[in-house]
C-alpha positions in Angstrom: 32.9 -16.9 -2.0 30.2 -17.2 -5.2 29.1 -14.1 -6.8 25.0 -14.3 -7.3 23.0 -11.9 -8.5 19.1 -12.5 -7.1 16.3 -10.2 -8.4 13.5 -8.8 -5.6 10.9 -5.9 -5.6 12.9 -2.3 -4.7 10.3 -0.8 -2.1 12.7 2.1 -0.6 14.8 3.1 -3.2 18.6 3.6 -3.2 22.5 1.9 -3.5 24.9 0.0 -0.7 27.7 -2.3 -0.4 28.1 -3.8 3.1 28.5 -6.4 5.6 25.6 -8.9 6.2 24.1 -9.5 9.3 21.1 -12.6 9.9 17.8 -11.9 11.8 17.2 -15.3 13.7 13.7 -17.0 12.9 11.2 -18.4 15.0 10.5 -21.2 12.9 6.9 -22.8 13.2 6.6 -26.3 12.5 3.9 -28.9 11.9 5.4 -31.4 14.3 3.7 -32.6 17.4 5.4 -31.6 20.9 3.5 -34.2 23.0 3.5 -34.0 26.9 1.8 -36.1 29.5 -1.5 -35.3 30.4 -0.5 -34.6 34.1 2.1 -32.2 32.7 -1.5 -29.8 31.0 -2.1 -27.5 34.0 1.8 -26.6 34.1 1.7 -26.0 30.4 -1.6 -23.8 30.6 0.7 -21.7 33.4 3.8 -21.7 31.3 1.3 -20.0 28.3 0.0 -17.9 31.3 3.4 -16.1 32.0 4.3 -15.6 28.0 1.4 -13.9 27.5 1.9 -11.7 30.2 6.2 -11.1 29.4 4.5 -10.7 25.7 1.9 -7.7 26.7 4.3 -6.0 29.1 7.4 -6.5 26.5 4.7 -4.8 23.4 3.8 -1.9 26.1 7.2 -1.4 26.3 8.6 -1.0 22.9 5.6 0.6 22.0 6.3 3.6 24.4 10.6 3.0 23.2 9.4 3.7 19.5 7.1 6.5 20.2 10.1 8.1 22.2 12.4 7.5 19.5 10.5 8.1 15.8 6.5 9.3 17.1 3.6 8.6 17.7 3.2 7.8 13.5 5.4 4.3 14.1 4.0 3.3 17.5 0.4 2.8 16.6 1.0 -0.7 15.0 1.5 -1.4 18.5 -2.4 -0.8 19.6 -2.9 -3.2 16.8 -0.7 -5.6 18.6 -2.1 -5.9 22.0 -5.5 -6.0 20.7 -4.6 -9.3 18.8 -2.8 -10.3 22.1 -5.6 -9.7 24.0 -8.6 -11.2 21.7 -10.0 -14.0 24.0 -10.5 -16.3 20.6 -6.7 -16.9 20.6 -6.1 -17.4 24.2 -9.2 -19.9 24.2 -7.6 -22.1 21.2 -4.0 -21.7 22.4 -5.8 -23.4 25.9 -8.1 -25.6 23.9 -5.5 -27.2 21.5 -3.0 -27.3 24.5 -5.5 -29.6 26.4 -7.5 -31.4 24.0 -3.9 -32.9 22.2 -1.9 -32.8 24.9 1.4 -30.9 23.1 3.5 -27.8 24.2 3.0 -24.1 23.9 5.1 -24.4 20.5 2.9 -26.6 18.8 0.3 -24.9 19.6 1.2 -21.7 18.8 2.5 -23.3 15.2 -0.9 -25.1 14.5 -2.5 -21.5 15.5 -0.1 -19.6 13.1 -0.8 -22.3 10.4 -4.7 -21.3 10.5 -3.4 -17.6 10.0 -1.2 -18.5 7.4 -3.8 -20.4 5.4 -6.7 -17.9 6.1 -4.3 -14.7 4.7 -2.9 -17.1 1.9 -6.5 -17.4 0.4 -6.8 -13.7 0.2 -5.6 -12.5 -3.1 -5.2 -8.6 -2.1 -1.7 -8.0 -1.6 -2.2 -5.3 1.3 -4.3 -7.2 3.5 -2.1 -10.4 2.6 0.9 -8.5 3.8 -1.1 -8.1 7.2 -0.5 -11.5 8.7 2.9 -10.3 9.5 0.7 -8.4 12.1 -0.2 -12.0 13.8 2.6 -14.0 12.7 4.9 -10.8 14.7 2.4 -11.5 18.3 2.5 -15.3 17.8 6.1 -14.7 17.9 6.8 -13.2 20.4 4.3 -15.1 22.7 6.9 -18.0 21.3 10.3 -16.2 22.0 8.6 -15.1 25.9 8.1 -18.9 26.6 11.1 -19.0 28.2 12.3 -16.1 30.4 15.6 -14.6 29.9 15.8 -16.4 26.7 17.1 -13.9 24.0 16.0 -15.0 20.4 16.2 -11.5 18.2 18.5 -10.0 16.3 21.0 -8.8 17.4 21.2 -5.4 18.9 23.9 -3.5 16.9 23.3 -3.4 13.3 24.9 -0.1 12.7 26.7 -0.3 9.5 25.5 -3.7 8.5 22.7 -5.0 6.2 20.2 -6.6 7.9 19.1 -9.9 6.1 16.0 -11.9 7.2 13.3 -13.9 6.4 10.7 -11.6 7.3 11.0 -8.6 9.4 8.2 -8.4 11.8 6.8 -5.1 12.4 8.0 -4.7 15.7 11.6 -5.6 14.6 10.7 -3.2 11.8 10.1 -0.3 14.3 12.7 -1.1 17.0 15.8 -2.2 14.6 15.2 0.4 11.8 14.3 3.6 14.1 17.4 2.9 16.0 19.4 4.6 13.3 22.9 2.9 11.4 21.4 -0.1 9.3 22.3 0.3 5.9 19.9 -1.3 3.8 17.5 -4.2 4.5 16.7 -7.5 2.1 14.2 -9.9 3.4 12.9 -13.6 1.8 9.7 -12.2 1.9 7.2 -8.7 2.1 6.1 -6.5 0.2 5.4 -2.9 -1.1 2.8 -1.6 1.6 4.1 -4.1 4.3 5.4 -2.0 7.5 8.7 -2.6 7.3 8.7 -1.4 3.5 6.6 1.6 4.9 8.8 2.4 7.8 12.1 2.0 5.7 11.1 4.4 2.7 10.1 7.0 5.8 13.8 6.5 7.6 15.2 6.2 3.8 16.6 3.0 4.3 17.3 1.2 0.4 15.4 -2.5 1.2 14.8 -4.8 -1.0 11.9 -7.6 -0.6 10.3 -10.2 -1.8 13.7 -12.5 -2.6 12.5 -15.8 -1.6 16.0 -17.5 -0.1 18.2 -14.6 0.5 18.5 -15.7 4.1 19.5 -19.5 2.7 21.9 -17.9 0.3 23.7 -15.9 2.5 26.2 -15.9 5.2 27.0 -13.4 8.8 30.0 -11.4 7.3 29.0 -11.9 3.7 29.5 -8.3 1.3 26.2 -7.3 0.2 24.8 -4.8 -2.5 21.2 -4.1 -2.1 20.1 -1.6 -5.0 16.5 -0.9 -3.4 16.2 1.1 -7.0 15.7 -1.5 -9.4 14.9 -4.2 -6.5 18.3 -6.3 -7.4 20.6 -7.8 -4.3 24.7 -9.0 -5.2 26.0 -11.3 -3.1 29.8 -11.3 -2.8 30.3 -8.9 -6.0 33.5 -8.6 -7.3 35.8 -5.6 -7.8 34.7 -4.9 -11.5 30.4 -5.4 -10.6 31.5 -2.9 -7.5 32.8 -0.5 -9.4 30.0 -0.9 -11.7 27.3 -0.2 -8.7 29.4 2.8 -7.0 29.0 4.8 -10.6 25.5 3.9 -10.5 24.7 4.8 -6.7 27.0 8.5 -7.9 24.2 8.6 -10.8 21.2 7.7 -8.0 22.7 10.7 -5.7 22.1 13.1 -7.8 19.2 11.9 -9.5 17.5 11.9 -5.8 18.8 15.5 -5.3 17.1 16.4 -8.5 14.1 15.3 -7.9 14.0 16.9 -4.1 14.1 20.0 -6.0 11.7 19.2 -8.1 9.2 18.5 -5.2 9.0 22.1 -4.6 8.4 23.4 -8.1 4.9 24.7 -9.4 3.0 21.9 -10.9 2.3 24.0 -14.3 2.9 22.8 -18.0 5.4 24.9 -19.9 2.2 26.6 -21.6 1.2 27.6 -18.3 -1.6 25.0 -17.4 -2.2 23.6 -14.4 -2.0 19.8 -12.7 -2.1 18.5 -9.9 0.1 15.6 -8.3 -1.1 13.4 -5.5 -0.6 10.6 -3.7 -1.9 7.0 -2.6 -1.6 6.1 0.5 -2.8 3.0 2.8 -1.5 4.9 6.4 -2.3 8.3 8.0 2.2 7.9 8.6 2.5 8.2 5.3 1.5 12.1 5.0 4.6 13.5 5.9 6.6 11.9 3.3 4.0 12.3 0.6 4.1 16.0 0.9 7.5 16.3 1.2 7.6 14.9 -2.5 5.2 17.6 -3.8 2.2 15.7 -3.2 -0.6 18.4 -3.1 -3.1 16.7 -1.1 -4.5 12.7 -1.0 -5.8 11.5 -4.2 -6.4 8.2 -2.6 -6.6 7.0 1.0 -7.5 2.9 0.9 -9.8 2.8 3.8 -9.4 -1.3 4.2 -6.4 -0.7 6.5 -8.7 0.6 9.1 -9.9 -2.9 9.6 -6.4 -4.9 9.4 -5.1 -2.7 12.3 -7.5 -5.1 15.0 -9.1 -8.2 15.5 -12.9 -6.4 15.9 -14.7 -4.0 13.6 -13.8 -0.6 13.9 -16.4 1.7 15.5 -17.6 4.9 14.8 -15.2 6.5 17.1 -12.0 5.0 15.4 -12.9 5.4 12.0 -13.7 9.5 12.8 -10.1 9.9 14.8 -8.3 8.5 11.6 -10.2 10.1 8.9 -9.9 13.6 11.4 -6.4 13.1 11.3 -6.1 12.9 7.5 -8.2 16.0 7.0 -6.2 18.4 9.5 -2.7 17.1 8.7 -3.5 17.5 5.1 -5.5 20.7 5.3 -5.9 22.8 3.3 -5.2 20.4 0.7 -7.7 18.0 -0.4 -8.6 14.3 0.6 -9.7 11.9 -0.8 -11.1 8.6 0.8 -12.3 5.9 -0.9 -14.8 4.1 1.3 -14.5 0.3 2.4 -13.1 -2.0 -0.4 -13.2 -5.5 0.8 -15.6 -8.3 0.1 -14.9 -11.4 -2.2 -11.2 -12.1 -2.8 -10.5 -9.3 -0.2 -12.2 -10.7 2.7 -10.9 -9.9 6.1 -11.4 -12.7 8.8 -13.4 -10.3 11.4 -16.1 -10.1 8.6 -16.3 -14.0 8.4 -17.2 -13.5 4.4 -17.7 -16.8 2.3 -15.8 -17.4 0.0 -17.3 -17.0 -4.1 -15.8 -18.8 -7.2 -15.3 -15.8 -9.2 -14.5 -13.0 -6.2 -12.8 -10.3 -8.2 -16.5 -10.2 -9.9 -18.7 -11.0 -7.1 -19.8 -9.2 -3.5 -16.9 -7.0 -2.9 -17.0 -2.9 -2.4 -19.9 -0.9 -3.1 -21.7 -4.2 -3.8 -20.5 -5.5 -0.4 -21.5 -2.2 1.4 -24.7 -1.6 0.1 -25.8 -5.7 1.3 -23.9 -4.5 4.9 -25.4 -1.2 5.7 -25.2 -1.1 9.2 -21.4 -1.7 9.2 -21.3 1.7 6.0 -23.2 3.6 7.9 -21.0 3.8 10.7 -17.8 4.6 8.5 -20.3 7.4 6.1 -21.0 8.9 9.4 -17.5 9.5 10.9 -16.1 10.2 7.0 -19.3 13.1 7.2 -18.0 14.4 11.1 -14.3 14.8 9.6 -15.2 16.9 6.6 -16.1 19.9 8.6 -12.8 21.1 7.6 -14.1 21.1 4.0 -11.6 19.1 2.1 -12.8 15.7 2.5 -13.8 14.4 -0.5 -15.8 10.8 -0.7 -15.2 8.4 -3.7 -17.3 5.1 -3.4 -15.4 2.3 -5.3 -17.1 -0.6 -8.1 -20.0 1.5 -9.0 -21.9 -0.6 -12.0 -25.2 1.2 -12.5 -27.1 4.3 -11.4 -29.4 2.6 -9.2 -26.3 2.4 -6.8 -25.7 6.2 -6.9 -29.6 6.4 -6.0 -29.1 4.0 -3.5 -25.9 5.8 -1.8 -27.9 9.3 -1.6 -30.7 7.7 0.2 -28.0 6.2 2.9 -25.9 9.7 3.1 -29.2 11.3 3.6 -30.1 9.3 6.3 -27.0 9.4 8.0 -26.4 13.7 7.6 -30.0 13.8 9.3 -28.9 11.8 11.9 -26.1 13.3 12.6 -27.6 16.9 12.6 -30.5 15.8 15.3 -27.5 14.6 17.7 -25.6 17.8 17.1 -22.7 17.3 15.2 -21.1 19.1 12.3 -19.9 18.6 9.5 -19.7 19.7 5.5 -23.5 19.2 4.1 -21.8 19.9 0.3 -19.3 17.0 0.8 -18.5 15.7 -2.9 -19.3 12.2 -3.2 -17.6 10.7 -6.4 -16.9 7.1 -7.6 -14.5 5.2 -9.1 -14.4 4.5 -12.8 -13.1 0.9 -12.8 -15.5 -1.3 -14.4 -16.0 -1.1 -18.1 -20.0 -0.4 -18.0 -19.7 2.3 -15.5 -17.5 3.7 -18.2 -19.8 3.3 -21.2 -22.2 5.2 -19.4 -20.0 7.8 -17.8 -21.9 10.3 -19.9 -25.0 9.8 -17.5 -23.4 9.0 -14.4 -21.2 12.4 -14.9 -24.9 14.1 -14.3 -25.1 12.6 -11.1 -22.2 12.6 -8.7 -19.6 15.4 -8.0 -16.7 14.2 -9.7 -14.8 10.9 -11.0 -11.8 8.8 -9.8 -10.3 6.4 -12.4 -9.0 3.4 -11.2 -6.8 2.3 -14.5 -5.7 -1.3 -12.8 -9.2 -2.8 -12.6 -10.5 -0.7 -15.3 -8.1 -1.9 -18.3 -7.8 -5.1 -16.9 -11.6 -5.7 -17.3 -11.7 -3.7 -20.3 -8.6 -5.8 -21.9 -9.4 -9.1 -20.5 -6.2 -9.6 -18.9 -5.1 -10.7 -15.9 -1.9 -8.9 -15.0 -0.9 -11.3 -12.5 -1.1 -14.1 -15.1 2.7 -14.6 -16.2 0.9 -16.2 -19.6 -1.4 -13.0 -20.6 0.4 -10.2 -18.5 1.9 -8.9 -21.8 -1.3 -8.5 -23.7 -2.2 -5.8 -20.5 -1.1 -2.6 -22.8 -2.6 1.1 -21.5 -1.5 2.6 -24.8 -3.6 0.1 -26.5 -5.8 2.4 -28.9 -8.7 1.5 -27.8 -7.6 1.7 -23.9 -7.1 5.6 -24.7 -10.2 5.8 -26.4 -12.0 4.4 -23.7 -9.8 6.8 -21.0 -10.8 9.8 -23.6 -14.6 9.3 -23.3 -14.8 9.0 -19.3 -12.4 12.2 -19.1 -14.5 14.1 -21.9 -17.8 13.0 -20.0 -16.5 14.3 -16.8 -15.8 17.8 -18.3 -18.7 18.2 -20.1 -20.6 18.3 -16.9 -17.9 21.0 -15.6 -16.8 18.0 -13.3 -13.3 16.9 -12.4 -11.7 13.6 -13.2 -8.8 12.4 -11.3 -6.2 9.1 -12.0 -5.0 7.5 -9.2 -3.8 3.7 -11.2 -0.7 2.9 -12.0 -0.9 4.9 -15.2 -0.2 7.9 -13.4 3.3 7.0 -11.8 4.4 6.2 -15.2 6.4 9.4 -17.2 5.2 8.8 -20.5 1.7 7.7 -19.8 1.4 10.5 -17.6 1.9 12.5 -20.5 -0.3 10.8 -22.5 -3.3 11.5 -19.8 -2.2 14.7 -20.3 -3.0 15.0 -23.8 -6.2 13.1 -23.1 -7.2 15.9 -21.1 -6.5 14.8 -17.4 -5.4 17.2 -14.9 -5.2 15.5 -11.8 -2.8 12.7 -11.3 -2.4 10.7 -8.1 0.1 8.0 -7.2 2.7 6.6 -4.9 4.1 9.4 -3.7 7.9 8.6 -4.2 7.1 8.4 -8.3 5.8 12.0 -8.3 9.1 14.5 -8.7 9.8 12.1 -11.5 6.0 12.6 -13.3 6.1 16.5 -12.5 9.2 16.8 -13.9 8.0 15.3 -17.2 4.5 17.5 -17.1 6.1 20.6 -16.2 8.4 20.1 -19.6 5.8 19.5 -22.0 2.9 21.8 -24.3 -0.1 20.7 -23.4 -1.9 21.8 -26.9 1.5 20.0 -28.4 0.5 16.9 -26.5 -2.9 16.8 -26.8 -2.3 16.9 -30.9 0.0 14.1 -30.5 -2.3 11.9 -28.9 -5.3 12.5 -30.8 -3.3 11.4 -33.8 -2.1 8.5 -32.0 -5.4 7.1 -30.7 -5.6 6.3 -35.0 -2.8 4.0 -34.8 -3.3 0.1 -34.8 -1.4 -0.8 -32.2 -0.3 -0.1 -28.4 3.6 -0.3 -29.9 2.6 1.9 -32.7 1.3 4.1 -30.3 4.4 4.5 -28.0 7.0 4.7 -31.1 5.0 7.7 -32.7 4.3 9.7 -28.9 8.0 9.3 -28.9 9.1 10.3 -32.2 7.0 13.5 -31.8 7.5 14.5 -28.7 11.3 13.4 -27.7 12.8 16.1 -30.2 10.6 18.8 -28.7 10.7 18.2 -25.2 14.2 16.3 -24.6 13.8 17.4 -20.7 10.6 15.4 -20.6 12.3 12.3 -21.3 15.4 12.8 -19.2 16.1 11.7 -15.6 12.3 9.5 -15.5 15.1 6.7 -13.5 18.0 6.3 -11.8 19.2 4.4 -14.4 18.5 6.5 -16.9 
C-alpha cells in the first residue's frame, strides 16, 4: 500500500485515522443511448414513473431528516422538489427524448451538461457550489429509472470515512445526520457547499476540494483526514500516525480552549469593548454561530435566497427567512446585506447577459437599482422583519452619492406602501453600505453624512485598491492587507465613520485573521464579523491586548515601507507584551 499525502480545503475542522469507505457515482456521459423511434412513448413512460419514485423518495427523506436533525436540514428539500417540479425540465427531458430518439440517461446527461456549463461560467464560489442542488435531483431522477435498483452508498458508515466524488445534499443530510461517520473527503466542494455546512454543524472533520481522492483510493484503505489544515494521508505509516495522534491531542485541547473562550466578555485588557460576529449564507447556521460567541449577524449574504428555487422568490419567502433571522437572533443585531448578484454572479432564473468585465459591470446595487421591481419586493419584506428592531440593512457596491439618494427615494416609497396596507415595521431601520470600492472610500468622509453606519468589505476593497487578483496564482502574493497604504486607506474610512458618531463594522477576511484583527483594532475598529468558527481564536487575541498600546503600534507602523516591514515591527512590539495574544491562533500552533 503507497503512502500519499494529497492537500484539499479543511471546511469542518478536526483529526482521524480510519477505514475508507466509496460513495458510488452516477456518472453522466456525453454518449448517445439511441432507441428506435417506436420504442419513444415507452421511454416518455419510463421518465414518467422516475419522476414520480424521485418526488415521493425526496418527500420522504425530507420528512426522515426533519425527524432526525430539524427542520434547519430539511429545507434544502423544498428546494428540491421545486426543481423536480419546474415544467422547463420535464419539457426538455420529453423534448430531447423525442426529437433524438436516446434513453432517459442521455438525456438526463445532456440536461446535466447544460447545468454544468451554465454554473461553470459563474465565477462566485457560493452560487457555483449550488449546482450540486440540480446535479443531486438529476440524480436521483437517474438512480429511480429503474425500480428496486439500489445505487447509493452504502447504509452503514459508522466508523468509516466516507470518500466520494461529490456528496449530494441529500446524501449530505441522510448519511451525515445518521450519526457514526468519522470524517468525510470528497473530489470536489467547497466551503459554503451543504455538505461542508451540515458537517461543521454535526462536527464532522471533512475535507474537500481534492480533485481524485475517489481515484486514489481503495474500500478498506486507512485514512487520515486533518479537516484542520485541509490535508488527507492515504495509507500513513506508523511514524506519520504517531505524528497526527500528537497533533489531533494538541487539536483537543485547542478546541476545548476555545469553547471557553466563546463564553468570555468581548473586552480588551484596558477594558474596551468589541464586538465579534459572524457571516453567514443560511438561517441553519445561527445556532452554531452563537454558540462560538458570535454576538449577533454582521453579515447575512441574501443571494442564497434565490439559489434555494428555480423561480424568483416573492415577497412572502423573502419576509419568512429574514423573520426568522431577526427572532432567532434577537436581541442581537442583524445585519443583511441586500441582493448581490448581477454580472459574474448571475443566477439562471434572472436570465442576465453576460459582460466582458463582470466583476466591474451591472452587479449589486448597480444591478438593483436598473431591477426595481424585483428590490422592492425584497426592501419591503427586509422592512416587515425589522419590527423587532434589530434588523439592520447594508446595500452592497455603493460608488457615488447619487445612489444613496436614489435608495431613499425607493425605501420611502416602499415604508409608505407598506403603512397604507397596514403593516409594521421599524420606521428608523439603519440603512448602511458597504465600503468595497476604492472611490466610495475616498469619499467616505461625505458619504459618512449620509447613511447610518458602514460595513467594510476588505476582499473587494483591497483587491480593487491593490490591483490584484487574488485568485490569480501569478499576482496573488502582491495581495498584502498590511500594505501601508492598505491601512492608510482602512484608517480614513474608519476615522470618517467616527467622526460622524457612526459605526463601522469589518466583515472580510481581515477579520478572521489574529494579527490583522489586531491591527483593525489599533486602527480604531470595534466591530469585527467573520466565519463564525474563526471567532474564539480572534477574541482570544483582542481580549489579550491594550488597545492605546496597539493603536501606538500601528500608527507607527503605517510609516513603514513595506507590508513585511509592517508585520515584523507589529510583532516585535507587541509579542513581548502580550505573549497570550499570539498563543493558541491554530491548532498547530
Amino acid at each position: 500500500m503507497d503512502y500519499l499525502r494529497l492537500r484539499g480545503i479543511g471546511v469542518s475542522p478536526g483529526i482521524v485515522l480510519g477505514e475508507v469507505v466509496l460513495a458510488e457515482r452516477i456518472i453522466f456521459t456525453t454518449r448517445k443511448d439511441y432507441i428506435p423511434p417506436h420504442r419513444v412513448p415507452k421511454e416518455i413512460e419510463r421518465l414518467g414513473a422516475a419522476l414520480l419514485r424521485t418526488r415521493e423518495e425526496i418527500t420522504a427523506i425530507k420528512d426522515q431528516v426533519r425527524t432526525m436533525v430539524g427542520e434547519e436540514h430539511a429545507f434544502i428539500f423544498d428546494a428540491h422538489l421545486l426543481i423536480l417540479e419546474d415544467p422547463s425540465l420535464t419539457a426538455g427531458l420529453e423534448r430531447l427524448i423525442r426529437e433524438e430518439n436516446v434513453r432517459t440517461e442521455s438525456a438526463l446527461s445532456e440536461v446535466h451538461e447544460h447545468y454544468r456549463r451554465l454554473f461553470a461560467s459563474i465565477a462566485d464560489d457560493y452560487i457555483k457550489q449550488r449546482q450540486a442542488d440540480v446535479t443531486d435531483v438529476l440524480t436521483r431522477i437517474h438512480r429511480n429509472l429503474d425500480a428496486g435498483v439500489n445505487k447509493g452508498v452504502p447504509e452503514d458508515l459508522r466508523g468509516k470515512i466516507l470518500v466520494a466524488h461529490e456528496l449530494l445534499p441529500s446524501e449530505a443530510a441522510m448519511r451525515l445526520s445518521q450519526g457514526g461517520v468519522l470524517a468525510v473527503a470528497l473530489d470536489m466542494g467547497g466551503p459554503t457547499s451543504h455538505a461542508a455546512i451540515l458537517a461543521r454543524s454535526l462536527d464532522i472533520p471533512t475535507v474537500v476540494g481534492l480533485h481524485d481522492v475517489t481515484q486514489r483510493v481503495n474500500v478498506g484503505d486507512q485514512l487520515i483526514v486533518d479537516g484542520t489544515d485541509g490535508e488527507v494521508i492515504i495509507n500513513p505509516p506508523l511514524m506519520v500516525r504517531k505524528e497526527f495522534q500528537s497533533k489531533k491531542v494538541k487539536y483537543e485541547a485547542y478546541r476545548m480552549e476555545l469553547r471557553r473562550v466563546a463564553t468570555w466578555a468581548s473586552v480588551t485588557l484596558d477594558g474596551v469593548r468589541f464586538a465579534p460576529m459572524a457571516n453567514i449564507e443560511l438561517p441553519e447556521e445561527i445556532g452554531h454561530a452563537l454558540s462560538y460567541g458570535a454576538e449577533g449577524v454582521g453579515l447575512f449574504r441574501s443571494e442564497f435566497i434565490y439559489l434555494q428555487r428555480s423561480t424568483l422568490p416573492t415577497e412572502e419567502e423573502h419576509f419568512e427567512i429574514y423573520d426568522r433571522l431577526a427572532r432567532e437572533v434577537f436581541p442581537r443585531p442583524v445585519y443583511i446585506r441586500t441582493i448581490d448578484i448581477g454580472g459574474e454572479k448571475s443566477l439562471p432564473q434572472l436570465k442576465i447577459e453576460a459582460e466582458p468585465n463582470p466583476a466591474l459591470g451591472l452587479r449589486a446595487i448597480r444591478f438593483s437599482l436598473r431591477n426595481r421591481e424585483l428590490f422592492r419586493i425584497q426592501i419591503r419584506a427586509i422592512l416587515r422583519a425589522s419590527v423587532r428592531r434589530n434588523i439592520r440593512i447594508i446595500i452592497p457596491m455603493i460608488t457615488e452619492m447619487e445612489e444613496i439618494g436614489a435608495i431613499r427615494v425607493l425605501f420611502r416609497e416602499a415604508q409608505e406602501e407598506l403603512t397604507s396596507q397596514g403593516h409594521k415595521f421599524d420606521p428608523g431601520v439603519p440603512v448602511g453600505i458597504m465600503i468595497e470600492v476604492p472611490a466610495a472610500a475616498a469619499i467616505s468622509d461625505l458619504l459618512a453624512r449620509e447613511v447610518d453606519f458602514f460595513s467594510i468589505g476588505t476582499n473587494d476593497l483591497l483587491q480593487y485598491y491593490l490591483a490584484v487578483d487574488r485568485s490569480n496564482e501569478y499576482v496573488s502574493y502582491l495581495y498584502k492587507p498590511l500594505h501601508p497604504a492598505a491601512l492608510r486607506l482602512l484608517k480614513y474610512i474608519i476615522g470618517s465613520a467616527a467622526r460622524q458618531g457612526k459605526d463601522v463594522a469589518l466583515c472580510g477576511e481581515m477579520a478572521a485573521d489574529p494579527l490583522l484583527a489586531i491591527v483593525l483594532l489599533g486602527l480604531g475598529l470595534r466591530t469585527f464579523s467573520m466565519n463564525p468558527i474563526f471567532i474564539p481564536r480572534v477574541k482570544k487575541a483582542l481580549r489579550a491586548v491594550e488597545v492605546r498600546t496597539v493603536r501606538r503600534v500601528v500608527q507607527q507602523a503605517m510609516n513603514l515601507r513595506s507590508a513585511q516591514e509592517v508585520e515584523e515591527y507589529i510583532i516585535e512590539k507587541l509579542l513581548l507584551k502580550y505573549p497570550d495574544a499570539f498563543l493558541m491562533t491554530g491548532p498547530s500552533s
